[in-house]
C-alpha positions as CSV (number, residue, x, y, z in Angstrom):
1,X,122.7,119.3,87.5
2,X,125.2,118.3,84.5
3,X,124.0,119.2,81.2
4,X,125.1,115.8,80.3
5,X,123.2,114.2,82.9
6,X,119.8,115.9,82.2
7,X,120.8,115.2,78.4
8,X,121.1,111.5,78.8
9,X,117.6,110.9,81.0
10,X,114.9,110.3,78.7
11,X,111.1,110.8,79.4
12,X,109.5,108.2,81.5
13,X,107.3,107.1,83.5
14,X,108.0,106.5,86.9
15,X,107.8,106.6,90.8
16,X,109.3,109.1,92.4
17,X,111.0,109.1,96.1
18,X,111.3,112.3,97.5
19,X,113.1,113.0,100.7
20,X,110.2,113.6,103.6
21,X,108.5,110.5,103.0
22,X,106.8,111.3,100.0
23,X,106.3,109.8,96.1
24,X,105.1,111.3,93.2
25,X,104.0,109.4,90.3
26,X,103.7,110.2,86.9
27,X,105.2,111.2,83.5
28,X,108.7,112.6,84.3
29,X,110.8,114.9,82.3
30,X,113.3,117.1,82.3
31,X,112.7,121.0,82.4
32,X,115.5,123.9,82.3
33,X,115.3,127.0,83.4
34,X,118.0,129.3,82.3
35,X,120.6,127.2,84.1
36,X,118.7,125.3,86.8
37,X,117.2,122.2,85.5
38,X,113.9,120.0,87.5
39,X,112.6,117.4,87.1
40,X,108.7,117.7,85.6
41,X,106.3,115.5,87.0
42,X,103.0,114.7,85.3
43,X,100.3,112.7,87.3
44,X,97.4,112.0,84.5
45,X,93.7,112.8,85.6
46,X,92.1,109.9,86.5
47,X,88.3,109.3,85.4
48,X,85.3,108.6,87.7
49,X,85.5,104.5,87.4
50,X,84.0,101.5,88.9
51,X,85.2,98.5,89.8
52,X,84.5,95.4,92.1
53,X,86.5,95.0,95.5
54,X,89.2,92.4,96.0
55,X,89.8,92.7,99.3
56,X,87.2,94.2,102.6
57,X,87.5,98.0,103.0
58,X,85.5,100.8,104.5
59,X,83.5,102.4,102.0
60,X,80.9,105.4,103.5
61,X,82.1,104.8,107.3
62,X,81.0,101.0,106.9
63,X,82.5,97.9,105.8
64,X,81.8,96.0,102.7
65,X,82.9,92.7,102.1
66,X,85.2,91.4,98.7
67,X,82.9,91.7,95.7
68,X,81.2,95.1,96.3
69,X,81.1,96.8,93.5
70,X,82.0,100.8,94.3
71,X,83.2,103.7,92.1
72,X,86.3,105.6,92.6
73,X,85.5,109.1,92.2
74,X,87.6,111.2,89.6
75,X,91.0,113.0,90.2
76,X,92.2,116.0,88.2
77,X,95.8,115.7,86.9
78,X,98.6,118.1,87.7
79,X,102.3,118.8,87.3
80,X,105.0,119.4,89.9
81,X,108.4,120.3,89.5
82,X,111.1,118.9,91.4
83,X,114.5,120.0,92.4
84,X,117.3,117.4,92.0
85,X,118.2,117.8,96.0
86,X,114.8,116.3,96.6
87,X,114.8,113.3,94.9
88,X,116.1,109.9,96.9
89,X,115.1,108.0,94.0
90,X,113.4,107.8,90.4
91,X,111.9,103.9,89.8
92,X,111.0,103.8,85.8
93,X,108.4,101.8,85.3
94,X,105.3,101.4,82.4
95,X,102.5,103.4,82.2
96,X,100.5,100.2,83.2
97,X,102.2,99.8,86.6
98,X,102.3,104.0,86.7
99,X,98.7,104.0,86.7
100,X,98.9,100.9,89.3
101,X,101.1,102.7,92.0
102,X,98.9,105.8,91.4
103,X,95.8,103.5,92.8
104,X,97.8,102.0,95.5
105,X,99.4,105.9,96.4
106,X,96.5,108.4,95.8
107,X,93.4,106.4,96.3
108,X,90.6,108.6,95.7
109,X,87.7,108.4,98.1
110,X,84.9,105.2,97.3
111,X,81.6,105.4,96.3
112,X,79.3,102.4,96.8
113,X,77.4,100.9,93.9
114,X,76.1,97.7,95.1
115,X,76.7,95.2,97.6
116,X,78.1,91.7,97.1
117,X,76.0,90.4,100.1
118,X,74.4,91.9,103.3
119,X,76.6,91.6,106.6
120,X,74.8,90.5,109.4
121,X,74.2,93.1,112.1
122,X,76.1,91.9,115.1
123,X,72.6,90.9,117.0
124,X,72.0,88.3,113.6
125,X,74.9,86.5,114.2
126,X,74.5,82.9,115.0
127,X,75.5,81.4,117.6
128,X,78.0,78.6,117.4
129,X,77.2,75.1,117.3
130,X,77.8,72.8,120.4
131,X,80.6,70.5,119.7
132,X,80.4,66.6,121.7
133,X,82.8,66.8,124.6
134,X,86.3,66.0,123.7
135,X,87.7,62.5,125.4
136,X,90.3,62.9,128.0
137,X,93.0,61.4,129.8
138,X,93.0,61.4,133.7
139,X,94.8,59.0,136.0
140,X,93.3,55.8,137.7
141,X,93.2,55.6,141.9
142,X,95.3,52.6,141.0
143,X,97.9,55.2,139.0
144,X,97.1,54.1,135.4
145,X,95.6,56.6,132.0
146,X,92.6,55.9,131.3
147,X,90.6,58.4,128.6
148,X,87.1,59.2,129.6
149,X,84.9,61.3,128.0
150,X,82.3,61.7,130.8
151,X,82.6,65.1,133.1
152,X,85.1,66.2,135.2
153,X,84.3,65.3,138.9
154,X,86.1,65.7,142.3
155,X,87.5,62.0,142.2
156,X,89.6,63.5,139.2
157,X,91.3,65.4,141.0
Protein backbone atom coordinates (compact mmCIF):
# COMPACT_ATOMS: atom_id res chain seq x y z
CA UNK A 1 0.00 0.00 0.00
CA UNK A 2 1.28 3.71 -0.77
CA UNK A 3 2.71 5.42 2.13
CA UNK A 4 0.70 8.24 0.86
CA UNK A 5 -2.42 6.37 0.84
CA UNK A 6 -2.11 4.86 4.35
CA UNK A 7 -0.88 8.53 5.30
CA UNK A 8 -3.96 10.26 4.12
CA UNK A 9 -6.84 7.68 5.81
CA UNK A 10 -7.58 8.80 9.13
CA UNK A 11 -9.01 6.77 12.04
CA UNK A 12 -12.60 5.93 11.76
CA UNK A 13 -15.22 4.15 12.40
CA UNK A 14 -16.65 2.06 9.90
CA UNK A 15 -18.07 -1.08 8.12
CA UNK A 16 -15.94 -3.12 6.60
CA UNK A 17 -16.55 -5.41 3.30
CA UNK A 18 -14.38 -8.10 3.03
CA UNK A 19 -14.19 -10.32 0.00
CA UNK A 20 -15.99 -13.94 1.14
CA UNK A 21 -19.03 -12.40 2.15
CA UNK A 22 -17.98 -11.03 5.30
CA UNK A 23 -18.02 -7.45 7.40
CA UNK A 24 -16.28 -6.38 10.16
CA UNK A 25 -17.24 -3.44 12.21
CA UNK A 26 -15.46 -1.29 14.27
CA UNK A 27 -12.76 1.31 15.01
CA UNK A 28 -10.41 1.20 11.95
CA UNK A 29 -6.86 2.22 11.71
CA UNK A 30 -4.00 1.96 10.00
CA UNK A 31 -1.04 -0.37 11.31
CA UNK A 32 2.64 -0.85 9.62
CA UNK A 33 4.64 -3.35 9.90
CA UNK A 34 8.13 -2.80 8.67
CA UNK A 35 6.86 -2.22 5.11
CA UNK A 36 3.48 -4.01 4.98
CA UNK A 37 0.77 -1.92 6.18
CA UNK A 38 -3.18 -3.46 7.45
CA UNK A 39 -5.80 -2.23 8.24
CA UNK A 40 -6.61 -2.54 12.29
CA UNK A 41 -10.03 -3.33 13.19
CA UNK A 42 -11.42 -2.70 16.65
CA UNK A 43 -14.95 -4.17 17.48
CA UNK A 44 -15.79 -2.60 21.15
CA UNK A 45 -17.09 -5.09 23.89
CA UNK A 46 -20.49 -4.83 24.12
CA UNK A 47 -22.16 -4.96 27.75
CA UNK A 48 -24.93 -7.42 29.02
CA UNK A 49 -28.10 -5.00 28.08
CA UNK A 50 -31.75 -5.15 27.97
CA UNK A 51 -34.14 -3.87 25.90
CA UNK A 52 -37.76 -4.27 24.65
CA UNK A 53 -38.46 -6.01 21.18
CA UNK A 54 -39.66 -4.15 18.20
CA UNK A 55 -40.34 -6.70 15.99
CA UNK A 56 -41.44 -10.95 16.89
CA UNK A 57 -38.27 -13.11 17.16
CA UNK A 58 -37.47 -16.43 18.69
CA UNK A 59 -36.05 -16.00 21.91
CA UNK A 60 -35.22 -19.57 23.96
CA UNK A 61 -36.62 -21.84 20.97
CA UNK A 62 -40.03 -19.98 21.31
CA UNK A 63 -41.58 -16.94 19.96
CA UNK A 64 -42.32 -13.78 21.65
CA UNK A 65 -44.36 -11.23 20.34
CA UNK A 66 -43.23 -7.06 19.90
CA UNK A 67 -42.82 -5.72 23.46
CA UNK A 68 -40.95 -8.57 25.28
CA UNK A 69 -38.60 -7.31 27.10
CA UNK A 70 -35.15 -9.61 26.76
CA UNK A 71 -31.47 -8.99 27.49
CA UNK A 72 -28.70 -9.39 24.99
CA UNK A 73 -26.02 -11.13 26.62
CA UNK A 74 -22.45 -9.55 26.61
CA UNK A 75 -19.77 -9.72 23.83
CA UNK A 76 -16.03 -9.35 24.42
CA UNK A 77 -14.29 -6.88 22.11
CA UNK A 78 -11.37 -7.81 19.79
CA UNK A 79 -9.07 -6.60 17.06
CA UNK A 80 -8.42 -8.03 13.57
CA UNK A 81 -6.03 -6.99 11.12
CA UNK A 82 -6.77 -6.82 7.63
CA UNK A 83 -4.74 -7.03 4.52
CA UNK A 84 -5.58 -4.43 1.82
CA UNK A 85 -6.26 -7.45 -0.85
CA UNK A 86 -9.22 -8.30 1.40
CA UNK A 87 -11.07 -5.40 1.62
CA UNK A 88 -14.04 -4.79 -1.21
CA UNK A 89 -15.00 -1.85 0.65
CA UNK A 90 -14.61 0.53 3.89
CA UNK A 91 -18.21 2.44 4.70
CA UNK A 92 -17.24 5.32 7.45
CA UNK A 93 -19.80 5.84 9.46
CA UNK A 94 -20.40 7.35 13.45
CA UNK A 95 -19.87 5.50 16.27
CA UNK A 96 -23.71 5.65 16.74
CA UNK A 97 -24.52 3.84 13.56
CA UNK A 98 -21.11 1.56 14.26
CA UNK A 99 -22.63 0.34 17.31
CA UNK A 100 -26.03 -0.01 15.17
CA UNK A 101 -24.58 -2.26 12.34
CA UNK A 102 -22.75 -4.23 15.17
CA UNK A 103 -26.52 -5.20 16.53
CA UNK A 104 -27.88 -5.85 13.19
CA UNK A 105 -24.34 -8.02 12.22
CA UNK A 106 -23.27 -9.81 15.41
CA UNK A 107 -26.39 -10.23 17.36
CA UNK A 108 -25.58 -11.90 20.50
CA UNK A 109 -27.90 -14.63 21.63
CA UNK A 110 -31.41 -13.31 23.74
CA UNK A 111 -32.26 -13.80 27.02
CA UNK A 112 -35.88 -13.39 28.10
CA UNK A 113 -36.92 -10.97 30.79
CA UNK A 114 -40.59 -10.66 30.69
CA UNK A 115 -43.34 -11.15 28.38
CA UNK A 116 -45.40 -8.40 26.76
CA UNK A 117 -48.45 -10.87 26.72
CA UNK A 118 -49.04 -14.69 26.68
CA UNK A 119 -49.52 -16.30 23.16
CA UNK A 120 -52.29 -18.53 23.07
CA UNK A 121 -51.44 -22.22 22.70
CA UNK A 122 -52.63 -23.28 19.34
CA UNK A 123 -55.69 -25.42 21.13
CA UNK A 124 -56.83 -21.67 22.76
CA UNK A 125 -57.33 -20.20 19.65
CA UNK A 126 -60.78 -19.11 18.86
CA UNK A 127 -62.46 -19.97 16.39
CA UNK A 128 -63.74 -17.51 13.84
CA UNK A 129 -66.93 -15.85 13.84
CA UNK A 130 -69.75 -16.91 11.27
CA UNK A 131 -70.17 -14.18 8.76
CA UNK A 132 -74.16 -13.80 7.16
CA UNK A 133 -74.06 -15.30 3.66
CA UNK A 134 -72.88 -13.04 1.05
CA UNK A 135 -75.79 -12.04 -1.68
CA UNK A 136 -75.32 -13.39 -5.12
CA UNK A 137 -76.00 -13.04 -8.59
CA UNK A 138 -77.51 -16.06 -10.58
CA UNK A 139 -79.53 -16.06 -13.79
CA UNK A 140 -83.47 -16.22 -13.97
CA UNK A 141 -85.16 -19.40 -16.08
CA UNK A 142 -86.48 -16.44 -17.98
CA UNK A 143 -82.50 -15.33 -18.61
CA UNK A 144 -82.42 -12.18 -16.36
CA UNK A 145 -79.78 -11.38 -12.84
CA UNK A 146 -81.33 -11.46 -10.18
CA UNK A 147 -79.10 -11.42 -6.64
CA UNK A 148 -80.27 -13.77 -4.00
CA UNK A 149 -78.93 -14.39 -0.89
CA UNK A 150 -80.73 -17.67 -0.11
CA UNK A 151 -78.66 -21.09 -0.79
CA UNK A 152 -77.47 -22.52 -3.70
CA UNK A 153 -79.90 -25.17 -5.13
CA UNK A 154 -80.06 -27.44 -8.26
CA UNK A 155 -82.48 -24.94 -10.12
CA UNK A 156 -79.23 -22.70 -10.07
CA UNK A 157 -77.57 -24.41 -12.03
Amino acid sequence: MDNQIANAFTSTWAVVELFGHQKEVGFVSVQSFGPAQMFRIDVPPRPEREYTLECPEYVGGDYQPVGTIVKRMEREGKSRLIGVGAIYAINPCTEQMAMAALERLDPPKLKLVSLAKQLPAPGEIEPMVDLPAMPYVVEDNDGELDMDGGELNEEHF
